[in-house]
N, C-alpha and C positions, 0 to 999 in steps of 0.2 A: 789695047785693041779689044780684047774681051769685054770690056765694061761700056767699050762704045756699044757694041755687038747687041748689048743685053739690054741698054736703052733702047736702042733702035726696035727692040722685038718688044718692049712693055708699051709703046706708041702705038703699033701696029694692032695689038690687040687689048684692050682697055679689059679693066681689071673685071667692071661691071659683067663686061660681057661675057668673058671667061666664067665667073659664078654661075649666070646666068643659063651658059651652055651645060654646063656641069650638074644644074640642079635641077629635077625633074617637076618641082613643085613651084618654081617661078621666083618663090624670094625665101629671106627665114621667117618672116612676118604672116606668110600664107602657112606654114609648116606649125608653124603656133598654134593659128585657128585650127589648122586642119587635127592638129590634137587635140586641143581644148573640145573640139564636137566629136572627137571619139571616146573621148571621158566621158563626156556627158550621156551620151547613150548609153554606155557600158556601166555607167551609175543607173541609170531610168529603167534597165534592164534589170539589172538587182534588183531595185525598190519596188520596182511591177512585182518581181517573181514573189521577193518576201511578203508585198501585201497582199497579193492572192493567197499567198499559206497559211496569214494571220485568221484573213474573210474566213478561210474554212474552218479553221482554229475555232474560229468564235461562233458558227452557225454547226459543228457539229455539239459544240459545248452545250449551246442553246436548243438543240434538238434531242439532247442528252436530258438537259435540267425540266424541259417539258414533256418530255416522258417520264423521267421521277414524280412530277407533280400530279401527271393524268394518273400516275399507276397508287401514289400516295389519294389520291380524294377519292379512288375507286374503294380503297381502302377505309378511308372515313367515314361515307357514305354508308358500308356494308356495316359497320361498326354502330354510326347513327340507326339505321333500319336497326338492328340487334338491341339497342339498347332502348330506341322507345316500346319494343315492345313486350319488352321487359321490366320495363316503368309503369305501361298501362296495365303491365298483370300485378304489380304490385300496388297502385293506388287503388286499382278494383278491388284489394284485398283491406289491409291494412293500413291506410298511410297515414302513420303517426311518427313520432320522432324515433321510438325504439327500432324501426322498421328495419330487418337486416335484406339487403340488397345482391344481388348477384349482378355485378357490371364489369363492362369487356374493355380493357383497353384498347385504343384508338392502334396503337402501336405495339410492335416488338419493345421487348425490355432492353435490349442493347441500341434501340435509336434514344433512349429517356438518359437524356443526363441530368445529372444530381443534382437537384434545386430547382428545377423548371418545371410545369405546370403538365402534365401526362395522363393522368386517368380523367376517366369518365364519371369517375365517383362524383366526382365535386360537380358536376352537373344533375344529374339523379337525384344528389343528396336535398341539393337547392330544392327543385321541384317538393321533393317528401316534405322537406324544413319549410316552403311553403304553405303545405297545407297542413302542418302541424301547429302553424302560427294561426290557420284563419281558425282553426277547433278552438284554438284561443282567447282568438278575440272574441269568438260569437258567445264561448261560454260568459265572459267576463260582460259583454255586452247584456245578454242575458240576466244575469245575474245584478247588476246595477237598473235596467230599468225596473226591476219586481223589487230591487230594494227603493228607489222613489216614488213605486206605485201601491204601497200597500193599506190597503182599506182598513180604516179603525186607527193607523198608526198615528200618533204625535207627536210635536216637537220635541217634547222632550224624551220621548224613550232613542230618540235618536243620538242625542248628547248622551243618554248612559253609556251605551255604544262605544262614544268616541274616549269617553273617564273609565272606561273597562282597560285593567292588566293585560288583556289582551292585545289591544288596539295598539298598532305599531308606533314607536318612539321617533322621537327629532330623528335621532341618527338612522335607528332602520328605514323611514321616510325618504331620506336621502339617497340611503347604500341603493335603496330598492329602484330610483327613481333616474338615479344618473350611476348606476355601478361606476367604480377608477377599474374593471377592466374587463367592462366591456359587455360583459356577459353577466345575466343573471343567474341565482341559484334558485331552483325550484320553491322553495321557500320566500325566495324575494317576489317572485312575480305575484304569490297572494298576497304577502305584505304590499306591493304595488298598487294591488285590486281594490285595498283597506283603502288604502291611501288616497289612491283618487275618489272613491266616494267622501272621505273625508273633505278633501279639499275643495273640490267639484259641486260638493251639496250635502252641506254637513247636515242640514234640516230640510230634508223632503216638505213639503207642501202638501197637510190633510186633504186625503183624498174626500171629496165628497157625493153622497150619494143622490139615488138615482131621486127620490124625496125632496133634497136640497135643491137639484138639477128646475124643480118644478118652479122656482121664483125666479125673478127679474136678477137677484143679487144672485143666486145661487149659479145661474147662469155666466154672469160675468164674471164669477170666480174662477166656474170653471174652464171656460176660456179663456182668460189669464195663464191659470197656470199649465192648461195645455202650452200656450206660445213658450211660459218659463222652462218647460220639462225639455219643451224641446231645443230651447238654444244650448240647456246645459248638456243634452245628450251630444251633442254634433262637439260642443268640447271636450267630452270625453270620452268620446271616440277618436278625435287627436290622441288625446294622453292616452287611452287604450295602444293605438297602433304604434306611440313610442315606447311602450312596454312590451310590446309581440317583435320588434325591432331586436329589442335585447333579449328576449328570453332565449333559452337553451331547446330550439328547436329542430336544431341539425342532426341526423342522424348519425351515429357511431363510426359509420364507414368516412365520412368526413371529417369528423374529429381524426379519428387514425391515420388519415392521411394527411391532415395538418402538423399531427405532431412528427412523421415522418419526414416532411416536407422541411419543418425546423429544425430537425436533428440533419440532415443530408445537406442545408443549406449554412450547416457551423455551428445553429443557434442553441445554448446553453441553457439547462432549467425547463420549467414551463412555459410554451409559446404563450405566445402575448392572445388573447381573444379568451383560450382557454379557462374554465372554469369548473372544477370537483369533475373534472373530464369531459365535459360540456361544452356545445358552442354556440353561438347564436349567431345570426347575420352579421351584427356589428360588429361581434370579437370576429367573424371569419376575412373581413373587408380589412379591419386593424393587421392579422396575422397574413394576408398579403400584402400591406403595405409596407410593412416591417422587414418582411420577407426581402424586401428591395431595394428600396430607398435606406429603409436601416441596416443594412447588410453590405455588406464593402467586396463579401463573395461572389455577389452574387453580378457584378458585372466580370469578375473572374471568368464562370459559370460562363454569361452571354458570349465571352469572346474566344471560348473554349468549344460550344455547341456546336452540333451537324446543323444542316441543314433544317430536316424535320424538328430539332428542337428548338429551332429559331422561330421557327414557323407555328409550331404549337404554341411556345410561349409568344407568341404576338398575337395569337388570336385569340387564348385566355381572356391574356391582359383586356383585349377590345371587348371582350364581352362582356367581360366588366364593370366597364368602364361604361357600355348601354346599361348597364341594370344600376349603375350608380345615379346616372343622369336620368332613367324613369322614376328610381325612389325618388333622387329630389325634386321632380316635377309631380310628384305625388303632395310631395311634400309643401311646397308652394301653391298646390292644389288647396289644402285644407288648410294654409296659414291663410292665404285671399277671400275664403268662405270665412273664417273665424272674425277677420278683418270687417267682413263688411259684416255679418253680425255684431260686432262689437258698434260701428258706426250705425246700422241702424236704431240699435238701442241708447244712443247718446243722442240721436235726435229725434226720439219717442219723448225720451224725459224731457228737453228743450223746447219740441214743440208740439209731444202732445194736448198738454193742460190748455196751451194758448189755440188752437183749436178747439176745443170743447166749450172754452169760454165764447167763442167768437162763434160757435153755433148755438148757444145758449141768448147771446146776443140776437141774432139775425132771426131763429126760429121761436125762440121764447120761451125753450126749456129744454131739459135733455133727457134723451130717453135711456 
């Protein structure tokens, strides 16, 4: 009777319907969604909140890092003003290679980490080492045109010259002209000086006088050898400025802080450029290259650096690297000049005579 009873009541009210009354959300299928979109908010909430925290994270960092930077170039700048005129009171003075220096550092000594590029020296120095090199040149310049213009002279006392004990050997020839490191010794740059008059114009060209000047021949002489004096000077002003390249024109305060620079950067012995304590351009460009590429510390160094020392040494390095690419556009400068000297005078020889001829022809003599 009871299990009639119990059909009779599951007929009258279907099971659907009963869930259905029961369940305030309509089915379990609507109760799913209806969860899944309060997840979803309740995620979209978070993620709003934490990327608003990161934004500010990263815009007060950055409002941070560029106030270090304004207050650091405020810094630079007061450091640059200080030091040029402190350079312009020394080249008003002195400026030769011995020149001792008073220069400010850009920074504190606790932003300078070991091995990276920090005083101001090595800028100051360059400039003095600059104009140590042109007293150089212009002496040697000097000095070489008075020796292929000297009146009365002959061939041959010039070859006694070059057969004198004196007159530098193969090897000194060599040490003087290409040093293995870098740098010359004060003694090489006159053997240098020898050298290139030797090789450049071992036989000057008798000068002649104002007397001889008065003939037809005397004339085309010395026309001639004005043109010869002067192709060979413009060569040996090349080989002049590869000699002021390497001589020991940097002053003390550069060297000392090269060798500092090698010693704090691991390096053992004599830095590389250095020479009887001396530096010159090319050993100072050798001693930081060394410094870097041959040094395995020294990216140690870069990934150990603050800020400021990242920064100093990047804008060294770049500055550098402008004065490398001006030397060699110097330098290409006066290989293109030598070049087309050289070509004009191959086709002087080729066609001058056949011009001469062919006005000899058409006018019917030469003058």
């Amino acid at each position: 009777m009871k299990k009639i009873l119990l059909a009779l009541l599951i007929m009258a009210f279907p099971a659907q319907d009963a869930w259905a009354a029961g369940c305030g959300c309509g089915s379990i299928q609507s109760m799913i969604t209806l969860a899944h979109m309060q997840t979803t908010q309740a995620v979209n909430a978070v993620t709003a909140a934490e990327a608003a925290s990161i934004r500010s994270e990263i815009l007060l960092a950055a409002q941070n890092i560029i106030g270090t930077i304004k207050t650091e170039s405020a810094t630079i700048v007061r450091a640059i003003i200080a030091l040029k005129e402190s350079n312009v009171a020394a080249i008003k003075g002195q400026a030769v290679a011995g020149e001792a220096m008073k220069t400010e550092d850009m920074y504190g000594k606790a932003a300078q980490p070991a091995g990276l590029c920090g005083a101001s020296t090595v800028g100051a120095g360059i400039q003095l080492g600059a104009q140590a090199g042109r007293e150089i040149h212009g002496t040697m310049r000097e000095k070489q045109l008075a020796y292929s213009n000297t009146p009365g002279a002959k061939p041959v006392e010039f070859l006694n010259r070059v057969l004198a004990d004196e007159h530098p050997t193969e090897k000194e020839t060599i040490d003087a002209l290409f040093p293995l490191e870098s740098t010359l010794t004060e003694d090489q740059v006159a053997q240098a000086h020898e050298s290139i008059k030797t090789l450049a114009n071992p036989r000057p060209l008798p000068v002649v006088t104002d007397a001889q000047k008065s003939s037809p021949a005397g004339q085309t002489y010395a026309a001639a050898k004005k043109i010869h004096e002067a192709r060979l000077a413009a060569v040996m002003e090349s080989l002049n400025n590869h000699v002021v390249y390497h001589a020991p024109t940097l002053p003390e305060d550069v060297t000392t802080w090269a060798q500092n620079q090698w010693s704090e950067a691991g390096g053992n012995g004599t830095p590389p450029g250095i020479v009887d304590g001396k530096l010159s351009e090319a050993g100072l460009y050798k001693l930081l290259s060394q410094m870097r590429v041959g040094n395995p510390n020294w990216f140690m160094q870069v990934s150990a650096a603050s800020d400021a020392g990242l920064l100093r040494e990047l804008v060294v390095m770049q500055a550098f690297q402008f004065e490398l690419a001006r030397k060699n556009t110097e330098l290409l400068d006066r290989l293109t000049f030598i070049t087309s000297m050289d070509y004009l005078t191959r086709m002087e020889n080729s066609t001058g005579k056949e011009m001469n001829d062919l006005y000899t022809r058409m006018v019917g003599a030469q003058q």
